[in-house]
C-alpha positions as CSV (number, residue, x, y, z in Angstrom):
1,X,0.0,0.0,0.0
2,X,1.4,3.6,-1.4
3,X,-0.2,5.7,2.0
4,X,-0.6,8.5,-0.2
5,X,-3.0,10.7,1.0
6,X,-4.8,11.7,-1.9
7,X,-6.2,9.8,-5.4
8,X,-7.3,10.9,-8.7
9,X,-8.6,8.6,-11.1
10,X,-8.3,9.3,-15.0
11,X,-9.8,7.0,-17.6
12,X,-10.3,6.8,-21.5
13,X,-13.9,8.0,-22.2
14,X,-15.7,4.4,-23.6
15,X,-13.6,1.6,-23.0
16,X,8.3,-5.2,-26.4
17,X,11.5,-5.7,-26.1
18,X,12.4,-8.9,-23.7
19,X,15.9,-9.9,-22.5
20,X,16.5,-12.5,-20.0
21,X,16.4,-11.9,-16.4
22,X,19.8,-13.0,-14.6
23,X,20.6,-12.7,-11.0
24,X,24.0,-12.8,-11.4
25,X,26.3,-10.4,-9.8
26,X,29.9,-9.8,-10.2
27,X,31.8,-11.8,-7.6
28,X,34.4,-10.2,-5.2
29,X,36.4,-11.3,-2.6
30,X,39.5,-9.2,-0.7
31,X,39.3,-5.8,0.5
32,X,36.0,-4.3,0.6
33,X,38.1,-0.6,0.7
34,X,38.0,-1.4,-3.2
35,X,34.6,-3.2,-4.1
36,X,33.2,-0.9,-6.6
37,X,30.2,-2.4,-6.6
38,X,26.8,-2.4,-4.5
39,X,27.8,-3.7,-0.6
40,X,24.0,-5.0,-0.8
41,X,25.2,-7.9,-3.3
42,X,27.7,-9.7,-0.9
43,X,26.5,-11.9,1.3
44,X,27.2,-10.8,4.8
45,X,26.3,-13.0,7.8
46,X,24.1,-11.1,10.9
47,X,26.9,-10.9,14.2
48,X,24.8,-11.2,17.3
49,X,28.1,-10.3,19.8
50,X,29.8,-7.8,17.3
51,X,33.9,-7.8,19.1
52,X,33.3,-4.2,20.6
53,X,30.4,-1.7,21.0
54,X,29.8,0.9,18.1
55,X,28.5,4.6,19.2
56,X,27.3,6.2,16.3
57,X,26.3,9.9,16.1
58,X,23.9,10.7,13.3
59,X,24.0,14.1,11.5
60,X,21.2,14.5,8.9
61,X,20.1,17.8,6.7
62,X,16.4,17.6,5.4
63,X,15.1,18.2,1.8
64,X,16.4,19.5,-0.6
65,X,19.8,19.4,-1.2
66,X,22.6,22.3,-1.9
67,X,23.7,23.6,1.0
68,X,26.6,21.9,2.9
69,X,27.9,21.6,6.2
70,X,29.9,25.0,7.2
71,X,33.3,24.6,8.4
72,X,32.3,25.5,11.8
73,X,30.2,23.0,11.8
74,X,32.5,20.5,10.8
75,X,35.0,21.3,13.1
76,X,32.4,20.5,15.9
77,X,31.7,17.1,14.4
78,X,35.9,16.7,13.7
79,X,36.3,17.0,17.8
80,X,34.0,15.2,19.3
81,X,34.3,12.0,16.5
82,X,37.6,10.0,15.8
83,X,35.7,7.9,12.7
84,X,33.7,10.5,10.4
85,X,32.1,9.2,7.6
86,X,28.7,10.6,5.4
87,X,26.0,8.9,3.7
88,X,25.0,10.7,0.1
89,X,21.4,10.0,-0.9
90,X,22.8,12.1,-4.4
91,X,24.9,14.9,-5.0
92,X,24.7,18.0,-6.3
93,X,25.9,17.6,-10.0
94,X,23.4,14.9,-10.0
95,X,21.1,17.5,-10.1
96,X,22.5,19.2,-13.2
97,X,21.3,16.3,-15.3
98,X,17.2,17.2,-14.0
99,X,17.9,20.9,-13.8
100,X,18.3,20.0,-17.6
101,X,15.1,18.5,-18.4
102,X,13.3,21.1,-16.2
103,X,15.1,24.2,-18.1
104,X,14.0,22.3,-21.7
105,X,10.3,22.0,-19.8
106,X,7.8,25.1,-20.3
107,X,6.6,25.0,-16.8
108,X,9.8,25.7,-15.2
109,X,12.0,27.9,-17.0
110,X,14.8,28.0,-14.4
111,X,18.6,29.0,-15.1
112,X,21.6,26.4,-14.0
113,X,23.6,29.6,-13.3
114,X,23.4,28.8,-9.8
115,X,23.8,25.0,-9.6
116,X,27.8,25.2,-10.6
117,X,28.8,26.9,-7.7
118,X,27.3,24.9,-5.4
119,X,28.7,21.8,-6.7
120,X,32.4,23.5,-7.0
121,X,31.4,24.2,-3.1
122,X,30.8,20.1,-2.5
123,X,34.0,19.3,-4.1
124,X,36.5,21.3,-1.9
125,X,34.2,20.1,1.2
126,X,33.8,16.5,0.6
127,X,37.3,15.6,0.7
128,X,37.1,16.6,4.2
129,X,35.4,13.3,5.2
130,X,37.1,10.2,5.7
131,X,34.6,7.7,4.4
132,X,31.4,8.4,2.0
133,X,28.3,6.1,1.2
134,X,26.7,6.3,-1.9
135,X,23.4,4.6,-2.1
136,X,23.1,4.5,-5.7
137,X,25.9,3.1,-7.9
138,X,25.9,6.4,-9.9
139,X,26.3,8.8,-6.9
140,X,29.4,6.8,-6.1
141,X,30.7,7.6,-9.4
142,X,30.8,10.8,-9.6
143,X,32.6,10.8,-5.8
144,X,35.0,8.8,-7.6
145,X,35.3,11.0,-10.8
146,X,33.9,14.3,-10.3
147,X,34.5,15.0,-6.8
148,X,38.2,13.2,-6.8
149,X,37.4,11.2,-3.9
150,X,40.1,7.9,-3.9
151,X,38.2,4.3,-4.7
152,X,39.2,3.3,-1.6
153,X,37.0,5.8,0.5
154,X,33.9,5.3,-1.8
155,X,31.6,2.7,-1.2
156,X,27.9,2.1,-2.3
157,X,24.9,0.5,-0.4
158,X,21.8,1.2,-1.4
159,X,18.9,1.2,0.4
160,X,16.0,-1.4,1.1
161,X,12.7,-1.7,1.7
162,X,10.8,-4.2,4.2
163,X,10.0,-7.1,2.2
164,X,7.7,-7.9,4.8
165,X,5.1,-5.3,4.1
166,X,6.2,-4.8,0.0
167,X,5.3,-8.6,-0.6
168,X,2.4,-8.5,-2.8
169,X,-0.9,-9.4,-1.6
170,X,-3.9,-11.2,-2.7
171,X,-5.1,-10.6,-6.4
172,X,-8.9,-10.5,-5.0
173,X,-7.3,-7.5,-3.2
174,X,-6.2,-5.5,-6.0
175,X,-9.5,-6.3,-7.7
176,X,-11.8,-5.2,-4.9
177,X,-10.0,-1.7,-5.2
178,X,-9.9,-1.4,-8.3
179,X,-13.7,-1.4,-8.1
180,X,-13.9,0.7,-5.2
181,X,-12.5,3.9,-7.0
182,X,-13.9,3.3,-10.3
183,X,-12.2,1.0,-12.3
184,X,-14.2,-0.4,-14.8
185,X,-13.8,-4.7,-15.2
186,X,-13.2,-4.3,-19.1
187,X,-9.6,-2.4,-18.4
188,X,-7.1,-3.8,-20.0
189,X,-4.5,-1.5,-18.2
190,X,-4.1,0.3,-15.2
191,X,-1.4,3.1,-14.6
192,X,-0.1,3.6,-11.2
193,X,1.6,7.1,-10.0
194,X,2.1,7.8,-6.6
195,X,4.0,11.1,-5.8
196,X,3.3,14.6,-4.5
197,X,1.1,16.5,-7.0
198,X,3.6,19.2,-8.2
199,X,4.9,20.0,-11.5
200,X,8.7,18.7,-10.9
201,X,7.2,15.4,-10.3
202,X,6.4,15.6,-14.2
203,X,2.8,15.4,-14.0
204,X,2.5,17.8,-16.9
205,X,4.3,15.8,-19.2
206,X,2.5,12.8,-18.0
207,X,-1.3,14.2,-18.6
208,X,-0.3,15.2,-22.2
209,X,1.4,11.9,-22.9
210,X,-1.7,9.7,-21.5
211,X,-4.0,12.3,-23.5
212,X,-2.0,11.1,-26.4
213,X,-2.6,7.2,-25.6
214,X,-6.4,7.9,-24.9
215,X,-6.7,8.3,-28.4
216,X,-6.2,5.2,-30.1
217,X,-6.1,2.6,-26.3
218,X,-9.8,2.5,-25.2
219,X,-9.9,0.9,-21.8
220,X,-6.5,1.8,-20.2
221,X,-6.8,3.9,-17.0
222,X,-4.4,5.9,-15.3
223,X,-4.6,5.9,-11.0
224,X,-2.7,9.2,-9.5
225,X,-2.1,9.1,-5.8
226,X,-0.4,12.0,-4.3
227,X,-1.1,15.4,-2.1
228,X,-3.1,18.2,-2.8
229,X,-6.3,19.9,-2.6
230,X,-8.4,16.5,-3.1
231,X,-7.0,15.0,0.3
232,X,-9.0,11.9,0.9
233,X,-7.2,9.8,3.1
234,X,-6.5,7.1,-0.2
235,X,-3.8,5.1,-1.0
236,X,-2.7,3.1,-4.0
237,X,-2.1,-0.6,-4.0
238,X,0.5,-1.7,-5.6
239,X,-1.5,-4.9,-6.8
240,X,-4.2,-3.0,-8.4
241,X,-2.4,-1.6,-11.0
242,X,-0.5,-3.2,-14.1
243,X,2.6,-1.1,-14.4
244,X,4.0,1.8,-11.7
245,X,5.3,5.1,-13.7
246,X,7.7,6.8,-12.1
247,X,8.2,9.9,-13.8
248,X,10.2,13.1,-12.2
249,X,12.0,15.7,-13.0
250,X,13.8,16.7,-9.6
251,X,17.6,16.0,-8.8
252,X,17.3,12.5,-6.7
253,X,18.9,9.7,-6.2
254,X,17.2,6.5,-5.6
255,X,13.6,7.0,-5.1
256,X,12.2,4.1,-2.7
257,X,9.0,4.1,-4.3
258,X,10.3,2.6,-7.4
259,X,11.7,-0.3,-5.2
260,X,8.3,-0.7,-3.2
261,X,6.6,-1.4,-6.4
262,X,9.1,-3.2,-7.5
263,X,9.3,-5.4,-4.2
264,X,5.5,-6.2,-4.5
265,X,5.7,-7.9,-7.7
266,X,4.9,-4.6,-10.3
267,X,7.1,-3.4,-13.2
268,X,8.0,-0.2,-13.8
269,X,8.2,2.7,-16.0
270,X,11.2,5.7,-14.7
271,X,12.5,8.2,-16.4
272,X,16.0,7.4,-17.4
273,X,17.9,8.9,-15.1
274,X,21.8,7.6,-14.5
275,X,21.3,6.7,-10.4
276,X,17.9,4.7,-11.8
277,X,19.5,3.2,-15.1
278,X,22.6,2.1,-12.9
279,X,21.5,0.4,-9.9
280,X,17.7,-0.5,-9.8
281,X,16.9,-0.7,-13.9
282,X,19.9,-3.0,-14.3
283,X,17.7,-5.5,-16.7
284,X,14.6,-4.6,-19.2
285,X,12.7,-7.6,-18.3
286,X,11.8,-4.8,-15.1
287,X,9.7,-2.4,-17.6
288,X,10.7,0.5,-19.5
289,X,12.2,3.8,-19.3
290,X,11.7,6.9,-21.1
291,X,13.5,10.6,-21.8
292,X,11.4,12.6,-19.4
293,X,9.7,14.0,-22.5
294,X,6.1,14.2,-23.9
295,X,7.5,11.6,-27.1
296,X,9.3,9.3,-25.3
297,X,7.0,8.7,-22.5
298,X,4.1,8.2,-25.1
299,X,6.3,5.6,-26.6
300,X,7.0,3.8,-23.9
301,X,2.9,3.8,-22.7
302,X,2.3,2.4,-25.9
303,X,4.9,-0.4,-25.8
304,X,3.4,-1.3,-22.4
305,X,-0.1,-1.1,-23.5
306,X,0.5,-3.3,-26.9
307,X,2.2,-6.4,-24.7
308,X,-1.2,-6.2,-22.5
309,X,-1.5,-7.4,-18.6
310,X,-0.5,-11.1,-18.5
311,X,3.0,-10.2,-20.1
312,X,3.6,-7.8,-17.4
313,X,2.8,-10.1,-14.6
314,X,6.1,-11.9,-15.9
315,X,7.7,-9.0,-16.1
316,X,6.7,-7.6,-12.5
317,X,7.9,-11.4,-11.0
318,X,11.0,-10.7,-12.8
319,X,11.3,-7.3,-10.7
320,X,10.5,-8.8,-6.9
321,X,13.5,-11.5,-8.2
322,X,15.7,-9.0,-8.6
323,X,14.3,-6.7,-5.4
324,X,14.4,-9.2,-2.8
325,X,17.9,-10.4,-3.5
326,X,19.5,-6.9,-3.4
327,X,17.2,-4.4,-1.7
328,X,15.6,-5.5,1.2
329,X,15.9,-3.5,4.8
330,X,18.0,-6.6,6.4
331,X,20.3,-7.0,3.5
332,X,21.1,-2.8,4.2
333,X,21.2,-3.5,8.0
334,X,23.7,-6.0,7.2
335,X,26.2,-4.1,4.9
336,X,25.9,-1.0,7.4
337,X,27.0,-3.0,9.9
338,X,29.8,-4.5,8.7
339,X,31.0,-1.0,6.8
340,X,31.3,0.4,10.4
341,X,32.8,-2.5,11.3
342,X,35.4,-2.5,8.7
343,X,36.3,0.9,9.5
344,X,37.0,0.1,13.3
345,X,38.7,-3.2,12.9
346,X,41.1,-3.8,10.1
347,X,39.7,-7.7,9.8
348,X,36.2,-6.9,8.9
349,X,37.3,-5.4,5.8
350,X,38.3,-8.7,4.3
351,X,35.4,-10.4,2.6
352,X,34.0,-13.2,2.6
């Protein structure tokens, strides 16, 4: 269940390309200073008596990004820790790539005058910090190549969700609600958006794309859940709808709700962005991605409309595969654990 608090239903007036999915992951074994790849993919076994007690102090910054910790700040944080190390949800010149799209959209019209700066800021800051966590595989790249941070103080875990409540639930489930907000029993597809109701989360381009599709694709509806004005108290389950569209055009990393969806058995449809492509969208069996344009989008909707319900059912089994072997909340717990580990005790950085 998306606990969005708002839902607005949009429906036509009367009525692919396949690979094979593999779960394979590149192995590694030695010094996890110099795994390049996702901490979430190793196997790491739970320590009930970890050798010595961790304290932990947790510094966090809300929404939205672009301002750093000042140097007093840090200097503060440099005393009082002997370990410091900083967890990335993205970086800033991530955000050029969507302050991109948003300049090329209508609706926005903004300038990236200001966005260089700031990330010119982040590099002569970051180095400060001995250790940094990426949680997309993309965000650890540019550390690595951008922001000049060495390999061996840039690692990547991404992530998870509760597999418990993301498990995908009854079919007679997703039926019942489909009926209770209006879905007629002669759809032949149901979009699913969940996301706040503002124009950086794309819904623009999304309205004129589905327009487009409601010409010639009778029967396909499109569910929106999200905040605003029509707050009813509704969410969106994830097993009422064919395919979840994920369409924004904000600087972000990893947005969870592609991996809840993903986690409860639904594929997906994201806007191809370089932290989603990298690390979550790693196989097209999942869906289908799309420029975050008006043409592109309306391509994809039509590729996913032409290959019909029962094909994406395979290709949403495909996606929990994938999910539950990478993603989940213990498999995060797991790889924190043994990262602050490995930074205490020399021995912990050797895997397996």
């Amino acid at each position: 269940l998306f606990t969005i608090p708002a839902l607005l239903l949009l429906h036509t007036p009367t009525t692919s390309i396949c690979t094979t999915f593999s779960t394979h992951t590149k192995p590694f074994s030695g010094d996890l200073h110099i795994a390049q790849l996702a901490w979430n993919s190793l196997k790491f076994s739970e320590i009930f008596f970890p050798p010595i007690p961790l304290k932990i102090a947790v510094f966090s910054r809300k929404w939205p990004i672009g301002s750093i910790i000042s140097q007093g700040v840090w200097s503060n944080i440099k005393r009082r820790t002997k370990v410091n190390s900083s967890t990335w949800f993205t970086v800033y010149s991530e955000s050029v790539g969507s302050n991109i799209y948003q300049d090329l959209t209508p609706a926005f019209n903004r300038s990236l005058q200001g966005v260089i700066p700031i990330v010119l800021n982040e590099i002569r800051f970051f180095k400060y910090y001995a250790h940094h966590v990426a949680t997309s595989d993309s965000c650890g790249e540019k550390l690595r190549d951008v922001y000049q941070i060495p390999s061996k103080r840039v690692h990547v875990i991404v992530n998870g969700v509760d597999h418990h409540k993301f498990r995908g639930e009854d079919s007679n489930f997703g039926h019942e609600f489909r009926f209770k907000i209006g879905v007629l029993k002669n759809a032949n597809i149901v979009l699913g958006v969940a996301g706040r109701l503002v124009k950086d989360k794309g819904h623009p381009i999304l309205h004129e794309a589905f327009s487009n599709l409601m010409a010639s694709h009778p029967h396909v509806y499109l569910v929106l859940a999200g905040s605003g004005p029509c707050n009813k108290g509704t969410g969106i389950r994830a097993n009422a709808i064919d395919i979840f569209v994920n369409l924004t055009l904000r600087p972000q990393g990893l947005d969870l709700t592609l991996m809840e969806a993903m986690m409860s058995g639904t594929p997906v449809m994201a806007s191809r962005f370089p932290s989603i492509k990298g690390t979550i969208f790693v196989d097209e069996e999942f869906g289908f991605m799309f420029s975050p344009n008006v043409e592109s989008l309306t391509e994809a909707l039509e590729l996913a409309v032409a290959e019909g319900a029962k094909r994406l059912v395979q290709r949403g089994k495909a996606c929990r595969d994938y999910v539950a072997s990478m993603f989940t909340a213990r498999k995060m717990a797991l790889a924190y654990e043994r990262f602050f580990l490995c930074i205490k005790i020399a021995t912990f950085c050797t895997y397996p």
